[in-house]
N, C-alpha and C positions, 0 to 999 in steps of 0.2 A: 504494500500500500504506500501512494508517493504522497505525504501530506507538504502542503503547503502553510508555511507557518510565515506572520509578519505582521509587524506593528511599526507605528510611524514612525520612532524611534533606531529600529533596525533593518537595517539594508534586508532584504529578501532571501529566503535560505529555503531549500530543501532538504527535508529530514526523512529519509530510509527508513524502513520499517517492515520488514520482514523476516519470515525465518525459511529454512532449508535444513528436510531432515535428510539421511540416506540412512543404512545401515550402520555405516562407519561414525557417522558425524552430525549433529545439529548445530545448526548455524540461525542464531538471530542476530540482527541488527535491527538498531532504535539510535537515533539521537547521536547518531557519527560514533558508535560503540559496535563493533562485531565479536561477538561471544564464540568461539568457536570450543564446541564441547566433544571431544571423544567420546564414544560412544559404545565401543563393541568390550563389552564387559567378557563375553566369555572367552577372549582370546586375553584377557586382563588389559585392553587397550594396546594390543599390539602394533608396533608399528612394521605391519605385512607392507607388502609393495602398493595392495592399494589402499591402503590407509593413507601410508603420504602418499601416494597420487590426489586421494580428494583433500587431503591438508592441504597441499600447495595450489591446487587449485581455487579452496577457502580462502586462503592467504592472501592469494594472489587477483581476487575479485574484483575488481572496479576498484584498483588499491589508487589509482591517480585521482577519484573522485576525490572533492576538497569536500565533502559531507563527510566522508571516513576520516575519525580523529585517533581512533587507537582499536585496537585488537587485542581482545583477552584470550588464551588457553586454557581452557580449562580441562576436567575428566568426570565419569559418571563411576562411582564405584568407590571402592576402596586403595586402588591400585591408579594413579597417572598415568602410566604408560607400565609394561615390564619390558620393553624396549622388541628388538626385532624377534620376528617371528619364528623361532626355529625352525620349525616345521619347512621353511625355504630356503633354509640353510644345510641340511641335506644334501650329501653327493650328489642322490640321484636328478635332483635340479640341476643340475650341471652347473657349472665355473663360469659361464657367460651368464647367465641366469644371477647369479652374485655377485658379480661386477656387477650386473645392473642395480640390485636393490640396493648397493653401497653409493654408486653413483645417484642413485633418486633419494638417499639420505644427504647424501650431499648438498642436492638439489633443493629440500626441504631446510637447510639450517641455511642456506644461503637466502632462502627466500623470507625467513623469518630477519637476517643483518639486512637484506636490501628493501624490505617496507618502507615506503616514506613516512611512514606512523609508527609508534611506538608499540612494540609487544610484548604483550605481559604475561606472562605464566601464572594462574591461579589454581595453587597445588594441595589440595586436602587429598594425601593420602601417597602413595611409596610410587617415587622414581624410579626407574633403575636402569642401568646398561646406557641402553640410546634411547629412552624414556630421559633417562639424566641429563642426556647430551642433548635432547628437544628443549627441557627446561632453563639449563643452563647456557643453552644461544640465545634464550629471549632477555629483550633490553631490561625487563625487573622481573624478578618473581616473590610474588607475594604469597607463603602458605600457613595456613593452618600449624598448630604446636604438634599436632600428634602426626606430621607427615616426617618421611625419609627421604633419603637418595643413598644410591647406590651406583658402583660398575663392578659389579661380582663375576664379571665374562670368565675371567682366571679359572674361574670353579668348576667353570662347563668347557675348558679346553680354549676359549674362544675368547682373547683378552681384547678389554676394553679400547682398544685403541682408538678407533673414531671417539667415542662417546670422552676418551680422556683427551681430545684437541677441545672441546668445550671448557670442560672441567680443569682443565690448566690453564686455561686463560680466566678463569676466576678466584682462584684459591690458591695457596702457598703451595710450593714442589712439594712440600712433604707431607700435607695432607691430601693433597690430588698423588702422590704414590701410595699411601697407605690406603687410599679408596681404592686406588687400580689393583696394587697387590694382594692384599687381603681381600676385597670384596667384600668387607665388614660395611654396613652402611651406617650414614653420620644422621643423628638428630636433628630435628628441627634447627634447637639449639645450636649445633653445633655446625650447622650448616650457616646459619647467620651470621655465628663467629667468625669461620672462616670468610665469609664474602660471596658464597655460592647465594644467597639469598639475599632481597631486599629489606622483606619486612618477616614476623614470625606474629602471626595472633591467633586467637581462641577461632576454631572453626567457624560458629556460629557470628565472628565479627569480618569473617574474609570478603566476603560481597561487599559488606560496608567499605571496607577498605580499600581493594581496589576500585570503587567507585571514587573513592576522594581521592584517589590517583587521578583518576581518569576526568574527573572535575577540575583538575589542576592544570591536566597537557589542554583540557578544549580552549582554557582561558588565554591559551599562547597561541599566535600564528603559527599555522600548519604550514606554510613552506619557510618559516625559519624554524620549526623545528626536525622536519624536512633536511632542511641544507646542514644543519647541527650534527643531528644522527648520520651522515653519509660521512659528514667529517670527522667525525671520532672514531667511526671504523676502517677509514682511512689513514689516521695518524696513530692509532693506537698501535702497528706495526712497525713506524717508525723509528728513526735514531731521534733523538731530541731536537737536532739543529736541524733536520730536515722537517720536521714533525712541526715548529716553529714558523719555518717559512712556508709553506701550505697554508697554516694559519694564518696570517699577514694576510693572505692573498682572498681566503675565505670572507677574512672579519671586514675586508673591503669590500668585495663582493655582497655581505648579510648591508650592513651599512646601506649601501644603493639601493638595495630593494625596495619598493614599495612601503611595505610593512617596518623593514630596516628605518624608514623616514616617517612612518608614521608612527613607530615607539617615541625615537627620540623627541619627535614633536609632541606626543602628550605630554611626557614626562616634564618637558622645557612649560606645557602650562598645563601641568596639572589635574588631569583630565585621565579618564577611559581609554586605552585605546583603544578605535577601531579599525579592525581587521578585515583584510582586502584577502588573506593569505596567498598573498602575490607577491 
C-alpha cells in the first residue's frame, strides 16, 4: 500500500508499506524501516543457498529508494541463524556446487557493507558459524541478554574461516581465536565486551531499542549518511595517511552537497534542518 503523507509544513514524502512472506523470509516495511525476518525455523534459520538468494534479494530491494532509511535483521525462533546448511556441504554436491554457496555468502555480507542505509542485526537468540558472520557484517547489532554467538566449525571438521573474516574485524585477535578454536561461544555479555555487539538488553526491551536507533538515522540525511557508511568501509582498510587523504576529499565532497549546505545553514540560524537527502 503506497500512502501519501503531507502537511504544509513538510515537503511531500512517500511512505512504503508492505510486507513479503516466502518460506525462507518475511519482509515488512513501514515508515523507511524494512524488517527482514528469517524464517525457516526447522532448518534452525539456515543459511542454505536459497536463503541468501532471497536475503540478498530482500536486501537489495528498491535499496536506492530515499523512502528506505535503515534495514533490521532479525530471526523467528530461538536460534538467529546456525549458519550454513550442511546438508550442501556434502561430497556428493560436488566442489562447484560449494564454491558456489561460499561465493553467494560472499555475495550476501557484501550486500549487507554496500547498503546505502544502515543495517542492523536484531539478535534474541544463538548465532553461530556464518549465522555469526551475517550478524557481525551488519553496521550494529542490537541483542537481547540471553543470546550467543558462536564459530564452533573446528568441531565439525569445517573451520570457521569465512565467518572469522567478520569476526576479526570486530573483536580482539585473541578473542576472535578462542571463538575460532574452541568453538566455545561468548555471552551476550561478553560479546559486548568484546565489541562484537552494539547494544545488550532485556528481550522484551529489543524492539524498543532498535526503534530508537532507527529514530535517530531517519533524523539524518540519507545520502550523507549514504556517503558516510561507503567511506568508513572504504578507509577502514586503510594505512592512516592514506585513510586521511580520502577523507579531505570526502569531507569536501559531504560539505557541497545539498544537504552538506543545508546543515550548516540551520545550524548558523538555529533552526531544523530540512532535508533534500541530496
Amino acid at each position: 500500500m503506497l500512502v501519501l503523507l503531507q502537511k504544509a509544513w513538510i515537503r511531500p514524502f512517500y511512505v512504503l508499506s508492505r510486507s513479503i512472506h516466502s518460506q525462507y523470509l518475511v519482509t515488512n516495511e513501514s515508515n523507511g524501516t524494512r524488517e527482514i525476518t528469517l524464517s525457516h525455523e526447522k532448518t534452525k534459520n539456515s543459511l542454505s543457498l536459497d536463503m541468501m538468494c532471497h536475503l540478498i534479494e530482500a536486501i537489495n530491494l528498491n535499496k536506492n529508494d530515499k523512502s528506505l532509511r535503515a534495514i533490521v535483521l532479525s530471526a523467528k525462533g530461538n536460534v538467529f541463524s546456525a549458519g550454513h546448511n550442511l546438508k550442501e556441504l556434502q561430497s556428493n554436491t560436488g566442489t562447484d556446487h560449494h564454491k558456489l554457496i561460499f561465493n553467494k555468502a560472499s555475495e550476501l555480507m557484501q550486500s549487507i557493507i554496500q547498503s546505502p542505509v544502515p543495517v542492523i542485526a536484531k539478535v534474541n537468540g544463538f548465532a553461530t558459524a556464518a549465522g555469526c558472520q551475517l550478524v557481525a557484517t551488519c553496521d550494529m547489532i542490537i541483542c537481547s541478554d540471553t543470546s550467543k554467538f558462536s564459530t564452533p566449525g573446528a568441531n565439525f571438521g569445517i573451520f570457521c574461516s569465512t565467518p572469522g573474516i567478520a569476526v576479526a574485524r570486530c573483536v580482539p585477535k585473541s578473542r576472535a581465536t578462542y571463538m575460532l578454536f574452541t568453538g566455545e561461544p561468548l555471552s551476550a555479555q561478553e560479546a559486548y565486551d568484546s565489541g562484537l555487539v552494539t547494544k545488550v538488553v532485556p528481550a522484551t526491551e529489543l524492539d524498543h531499542e532498535v526503534n530508537k536507533i532507527i529514530e535517530k538515522i531517519k533524523m539524518k540525511s540519507r545520502s550523507v549518511v549514504t556517503l558516510g557508511k561507503e567511506f568508513f568501509y572504504k578507509q577502514i582498510e586503510f594505512n592512516i595517511l592514506d585513510a586521511y587523504k580520502l577523507g579531505e576529499e570526502i569531507m569536501v565532497k559531504n560539505i557541497n552537497t545539498k544537504d552538506g549546505q543545508e546543515g550548516i545553514k540551520s545550524f548558523v540560524e538555529k533552526r531544523k534542518a530540512i532535508w533534500s537527502h541530496m
